[in-house]
C-alpha positions as CSV (number, residue, x, y, z in Angstrom):
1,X,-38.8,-2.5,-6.9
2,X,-37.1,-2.3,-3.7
3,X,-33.5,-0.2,-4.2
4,X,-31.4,-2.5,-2.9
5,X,-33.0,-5.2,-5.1
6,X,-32.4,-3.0,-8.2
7,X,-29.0,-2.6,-7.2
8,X,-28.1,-6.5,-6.9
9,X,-30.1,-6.7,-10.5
10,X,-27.5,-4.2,-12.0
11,X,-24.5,-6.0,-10.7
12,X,-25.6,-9.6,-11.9
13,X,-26.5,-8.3,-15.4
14,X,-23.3,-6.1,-15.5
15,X,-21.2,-9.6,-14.0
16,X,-23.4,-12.0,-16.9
17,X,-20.3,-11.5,-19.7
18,X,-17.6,-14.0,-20.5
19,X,-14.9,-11.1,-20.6
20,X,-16.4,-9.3,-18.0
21,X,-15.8,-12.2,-15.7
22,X,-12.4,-12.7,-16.7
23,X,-11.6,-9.0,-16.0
24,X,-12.9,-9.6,-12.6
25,X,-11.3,-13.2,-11.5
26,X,-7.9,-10.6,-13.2
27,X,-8.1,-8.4,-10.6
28,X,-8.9,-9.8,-7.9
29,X,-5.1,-10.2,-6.6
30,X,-4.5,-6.5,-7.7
31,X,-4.7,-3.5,-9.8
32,X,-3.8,-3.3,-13.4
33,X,-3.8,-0.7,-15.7
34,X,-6.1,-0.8,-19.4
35,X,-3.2,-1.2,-21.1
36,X,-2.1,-4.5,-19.0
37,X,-5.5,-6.2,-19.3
38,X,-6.0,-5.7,-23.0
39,X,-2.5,-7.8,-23.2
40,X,-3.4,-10.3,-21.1
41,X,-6.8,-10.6,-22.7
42,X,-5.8,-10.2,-26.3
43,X,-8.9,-8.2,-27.2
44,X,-8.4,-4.2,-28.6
45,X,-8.6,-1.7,-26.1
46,X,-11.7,0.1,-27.1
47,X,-13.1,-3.5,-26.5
48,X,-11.8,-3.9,-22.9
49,X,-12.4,-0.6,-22.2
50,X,-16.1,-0.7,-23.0
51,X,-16.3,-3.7,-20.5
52,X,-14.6,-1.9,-17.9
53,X,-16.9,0.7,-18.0
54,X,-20.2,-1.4,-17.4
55,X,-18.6,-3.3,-14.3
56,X,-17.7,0.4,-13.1
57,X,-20.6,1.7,-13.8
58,X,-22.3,-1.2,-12.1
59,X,-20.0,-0.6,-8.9
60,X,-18.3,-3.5,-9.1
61,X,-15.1,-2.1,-10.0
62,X,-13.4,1.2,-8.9
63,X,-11.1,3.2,-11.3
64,X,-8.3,5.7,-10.5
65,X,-5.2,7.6,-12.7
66,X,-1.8,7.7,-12.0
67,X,0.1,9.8,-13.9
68,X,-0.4,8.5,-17.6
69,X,-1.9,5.4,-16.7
70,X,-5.8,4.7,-16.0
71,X,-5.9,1.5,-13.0
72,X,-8.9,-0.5,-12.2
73,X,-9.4,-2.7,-9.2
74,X,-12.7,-4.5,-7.4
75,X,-14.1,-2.6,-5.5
76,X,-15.4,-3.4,-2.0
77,X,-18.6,-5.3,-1.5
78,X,-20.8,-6.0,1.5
79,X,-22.3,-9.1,0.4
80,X,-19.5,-11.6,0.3
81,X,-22.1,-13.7,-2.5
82,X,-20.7,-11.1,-4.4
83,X,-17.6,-11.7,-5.4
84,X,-17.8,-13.6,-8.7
85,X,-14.0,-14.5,-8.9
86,X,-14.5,-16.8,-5.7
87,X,-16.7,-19.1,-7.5
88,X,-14.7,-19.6,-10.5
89,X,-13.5,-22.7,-11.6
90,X,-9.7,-22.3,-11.2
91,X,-8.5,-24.9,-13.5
92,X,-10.6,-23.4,-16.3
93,X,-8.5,-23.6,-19.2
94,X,-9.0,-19.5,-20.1
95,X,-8.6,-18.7,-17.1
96,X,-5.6,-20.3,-16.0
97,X,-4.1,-18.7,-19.3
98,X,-5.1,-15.1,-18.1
99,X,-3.4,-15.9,-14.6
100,X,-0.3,-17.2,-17.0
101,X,-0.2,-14.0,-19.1
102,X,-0.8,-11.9,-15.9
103,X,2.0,-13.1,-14.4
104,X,4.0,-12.2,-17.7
105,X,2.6,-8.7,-17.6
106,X,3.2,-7.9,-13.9
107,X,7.3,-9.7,-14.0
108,X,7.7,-7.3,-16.6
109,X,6.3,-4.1,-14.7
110,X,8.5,-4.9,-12.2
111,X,11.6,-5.7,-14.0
112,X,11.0,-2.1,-16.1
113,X,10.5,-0.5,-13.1
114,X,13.5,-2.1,-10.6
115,X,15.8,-0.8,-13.6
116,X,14.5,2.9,-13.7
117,X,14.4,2.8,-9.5
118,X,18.3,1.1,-10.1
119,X,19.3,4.1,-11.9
120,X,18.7,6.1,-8.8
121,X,19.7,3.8,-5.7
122,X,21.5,0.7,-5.1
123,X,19.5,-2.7,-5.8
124,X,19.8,-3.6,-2.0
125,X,17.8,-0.5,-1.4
126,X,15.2,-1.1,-3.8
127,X,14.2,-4.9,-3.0
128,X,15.4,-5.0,0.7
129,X,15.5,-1.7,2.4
130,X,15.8,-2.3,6.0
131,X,17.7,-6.0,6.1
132,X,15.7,-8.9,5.8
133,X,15.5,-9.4,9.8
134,X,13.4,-6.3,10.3
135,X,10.2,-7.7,9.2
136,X,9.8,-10.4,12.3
137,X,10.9,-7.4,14.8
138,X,8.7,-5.3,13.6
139,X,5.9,-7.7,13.7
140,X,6.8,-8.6,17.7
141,X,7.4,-5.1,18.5
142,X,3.6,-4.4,17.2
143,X,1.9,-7.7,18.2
144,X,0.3,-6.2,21.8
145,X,-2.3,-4.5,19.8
146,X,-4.2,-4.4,16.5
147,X,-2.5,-2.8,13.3
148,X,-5.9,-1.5,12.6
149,X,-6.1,0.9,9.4
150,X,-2.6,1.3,8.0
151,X,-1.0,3.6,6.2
152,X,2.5,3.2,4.9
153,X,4.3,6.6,3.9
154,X,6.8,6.6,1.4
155,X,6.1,2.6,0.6
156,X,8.6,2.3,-2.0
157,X,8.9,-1.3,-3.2
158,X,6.0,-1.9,-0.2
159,X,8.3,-3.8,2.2
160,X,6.5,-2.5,5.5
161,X,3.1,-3.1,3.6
162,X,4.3,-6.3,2.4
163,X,5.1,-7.2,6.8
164,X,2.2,-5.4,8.2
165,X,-0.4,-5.5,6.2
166,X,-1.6,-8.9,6.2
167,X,-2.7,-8.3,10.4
168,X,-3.8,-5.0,8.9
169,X,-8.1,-4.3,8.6
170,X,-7.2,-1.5,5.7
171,X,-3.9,-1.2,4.6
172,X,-2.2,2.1,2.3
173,X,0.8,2.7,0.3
174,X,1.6,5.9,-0.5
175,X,4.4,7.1,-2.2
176,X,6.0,10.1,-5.2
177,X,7.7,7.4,-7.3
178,X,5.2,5.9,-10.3
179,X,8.2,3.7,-10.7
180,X,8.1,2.7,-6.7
181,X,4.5,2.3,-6.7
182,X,4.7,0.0,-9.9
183,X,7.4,-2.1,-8.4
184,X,5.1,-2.2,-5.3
185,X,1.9,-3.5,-7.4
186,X,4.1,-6.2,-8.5
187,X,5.7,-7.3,-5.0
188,X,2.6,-7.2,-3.2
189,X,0.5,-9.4,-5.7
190,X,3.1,-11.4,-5.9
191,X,2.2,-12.2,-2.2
192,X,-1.4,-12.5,-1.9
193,X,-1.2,-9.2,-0.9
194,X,-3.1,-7.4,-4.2
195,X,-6.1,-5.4,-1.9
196,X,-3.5,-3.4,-0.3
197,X,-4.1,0.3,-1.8
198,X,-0.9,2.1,-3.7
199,X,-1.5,5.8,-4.4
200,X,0.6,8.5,-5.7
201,X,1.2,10.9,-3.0
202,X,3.4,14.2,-1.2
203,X,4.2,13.2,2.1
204,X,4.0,16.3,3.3
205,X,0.4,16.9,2.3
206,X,-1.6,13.3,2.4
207,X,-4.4,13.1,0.8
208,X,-6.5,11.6,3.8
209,X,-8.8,13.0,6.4
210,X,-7.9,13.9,9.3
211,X,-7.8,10.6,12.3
212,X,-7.8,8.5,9.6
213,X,-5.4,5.8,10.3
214,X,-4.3,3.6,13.8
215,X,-0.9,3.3,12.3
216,X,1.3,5.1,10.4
217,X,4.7,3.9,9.7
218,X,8.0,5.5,8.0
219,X,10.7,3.2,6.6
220,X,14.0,5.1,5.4
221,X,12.0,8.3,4.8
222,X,12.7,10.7,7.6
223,X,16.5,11.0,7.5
224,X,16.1,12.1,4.1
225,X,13.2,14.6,4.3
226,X,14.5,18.0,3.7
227,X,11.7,19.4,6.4
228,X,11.2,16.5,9.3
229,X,8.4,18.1,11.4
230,X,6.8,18.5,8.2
231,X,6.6,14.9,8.1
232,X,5.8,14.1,11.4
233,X,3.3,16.7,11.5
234,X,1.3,15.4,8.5
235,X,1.5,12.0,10.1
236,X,-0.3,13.4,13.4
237,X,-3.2,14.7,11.5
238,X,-4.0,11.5,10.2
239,X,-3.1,9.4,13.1
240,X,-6.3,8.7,15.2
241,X,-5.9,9.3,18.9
242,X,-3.8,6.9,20.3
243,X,-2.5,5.5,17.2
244,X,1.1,5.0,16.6
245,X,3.5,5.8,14.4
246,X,6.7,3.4,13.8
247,X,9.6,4.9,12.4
248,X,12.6,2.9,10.5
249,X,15.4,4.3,9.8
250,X,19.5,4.6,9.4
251,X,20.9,5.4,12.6
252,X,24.1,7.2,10.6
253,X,21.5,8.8,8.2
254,X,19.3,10.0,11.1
255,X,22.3,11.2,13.1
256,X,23.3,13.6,10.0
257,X,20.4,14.6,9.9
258,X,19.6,15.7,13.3
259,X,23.0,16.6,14.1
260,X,23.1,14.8,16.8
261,X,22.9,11.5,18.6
262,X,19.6,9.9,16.9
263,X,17.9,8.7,19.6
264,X,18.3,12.6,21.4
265,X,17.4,14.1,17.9
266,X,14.5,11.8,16.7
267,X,12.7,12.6,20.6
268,X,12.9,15.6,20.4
269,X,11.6,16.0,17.0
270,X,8.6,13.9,17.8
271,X,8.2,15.7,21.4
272,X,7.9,18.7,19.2
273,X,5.3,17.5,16.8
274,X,3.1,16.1,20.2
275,X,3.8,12.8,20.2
276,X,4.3,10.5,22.9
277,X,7.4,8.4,22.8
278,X,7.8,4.6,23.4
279,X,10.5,2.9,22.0
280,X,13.5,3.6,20.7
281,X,15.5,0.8,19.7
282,X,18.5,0.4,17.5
283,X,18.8,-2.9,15.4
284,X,22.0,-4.0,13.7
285,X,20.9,-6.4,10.1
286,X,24.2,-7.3,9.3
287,X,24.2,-5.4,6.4
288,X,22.4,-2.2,8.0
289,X,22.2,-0.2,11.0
290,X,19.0,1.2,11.9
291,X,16.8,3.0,14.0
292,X,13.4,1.4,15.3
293,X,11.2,3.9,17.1
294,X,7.5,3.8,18.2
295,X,5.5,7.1,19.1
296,X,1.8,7.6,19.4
297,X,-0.5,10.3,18.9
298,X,-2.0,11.0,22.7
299,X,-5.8,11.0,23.3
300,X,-7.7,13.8,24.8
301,X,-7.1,14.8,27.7
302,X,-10.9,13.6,29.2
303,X,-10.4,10.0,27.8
304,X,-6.9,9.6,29.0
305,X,-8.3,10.3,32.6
């Protein structure tokens, strides 16, 4: 029997379970942890757990830890046939209820995680971080050319993700905070945005290859980075050539930290790094003041002639 044919074989008998295919029309908006699915399925863990193995096993989901928590999430398929959850019957009386106690699950992983992140920052900061006009700037400022592969560093609640990614092919969130990234699962699903990928992650050591991305972007993380170039060096190496990099920040923050006038300090710390700047523009919310900048990574010398 021809591989490929053994493979699609393997994914239909691993799909052909009632709570199998409720686990995957679950996460299709997002990831959620073991723990989350067995409450919204009301079956035991060892149960759910079993399940989720076969539809790994199978490749049909993907599995990753975080800390003390297992996630699952669909993993990508080629063959659009493939992916069972668009050919469920919505109204479905279980399945509606899943989607009900989903819901539950996920408003109260972000209401247990807005508290811990409240403990630490203002709640302005944690839901609206750059002013709720920055979004449709930052969309114009980027509309000449394609977002491409994204990757968001320091994603927090996943308010630049939440803007960019839906133009976005791939889009990444990567951040320290469990509580962040848990508050960032929530948002995002919450949009339609639930394929968007949230890792834990040290900004100043990504865990990506290098020319990874077309766009990187920074919101409110520089000005508080105890080593800049550190930063903006780690977000070179993963920038492909000619990708940019978008920096938001606050202007009073930035000027603190570069000890100078931001604009002067924040050139000549990505002049340093070897980018290119483009734009440097300051932006006044109302309620914040804020530095926009644009840089990109140069190509090679040969293609640039």
């Amino acid at each position: 029997m021809p591989r490929k044919l053994r493979n699609l074989l393997n994914l239909l008998k691993a799909a052909a379970d009632p709570t199998r295919l409720r686990l995957l029309a679950l996460l299709a908006p997002g990831e959620l942890t073991v723990g989350e699915l067995t409450q919204i399925l009301k079956q035991s863990q060892p149960r759910v757990s079993r399940h989720l193995k076969l539809l790994c096993d199978a490749g049909l989901l993907e599995r990753f830890k975080e800390e003390h928590c297992v996630y699952y999430r669909l993993a990508p398929l080629d063959e659009p046939s493939l992916r069972w959850h668009e050919g469920l019957d919505p109204n479905d009386t279980e399945l509606r209820r899943d989607r009900e106690r989903r819901d539950t699950v996920i408003a109260e992983r972000a209401r247990r995680a807005t508290d811990r992140l409240a403990e630490r920052t203002t709640a302005a900061e944690v839901h609206d971080p750059l002013g709720g006009t920055v979004g449709g700037l930052l969309v114009d400022e980027l509309a000449a050319e394609p977002i491409g592969d994204l990757l968001d560093v320091g994603t927090g609640a996943g308010f630049l993700l939440k803007t960019l990614a839906p133009a976005a092919r791939r889009a990444v969130g990567v951040d320290n905070s469990t509580d962040a990234l848990r508050l960032a699962r929530s948002q995002l699903q919450g949009v339609g945005l639930g394929r968007c990928v949230l890792r834990r992650g040290d900004m100043y050591k990504l865990g990506f290859g290098a020319s990874e991305f077309d766009t990187v972007t920074l919101g409110r993380v520089l000005s508080h980075a105890h080593d800049p170039a550190a930063v903006l060096a780690e977000a070179l190496r993963v920038l492909r050539p000619g990708g940019r990099l978008v920096l938001v920040d606050d202007f009073d923050a930035l000027e603190e930290a570069t000890g100078s006038n931001p604009i002067a300090g924040v050139r000549r710390w990505l002049l340093g790094q070897g980018f290119k700047c483009e734009r440097l523009r300051p932006i006044d919310t109302g309620t914040s003041h804020l530095l926009l900048t644009i840089a990109r990574r140069p190509l090679p010398l040969k293609e640039a002639a």
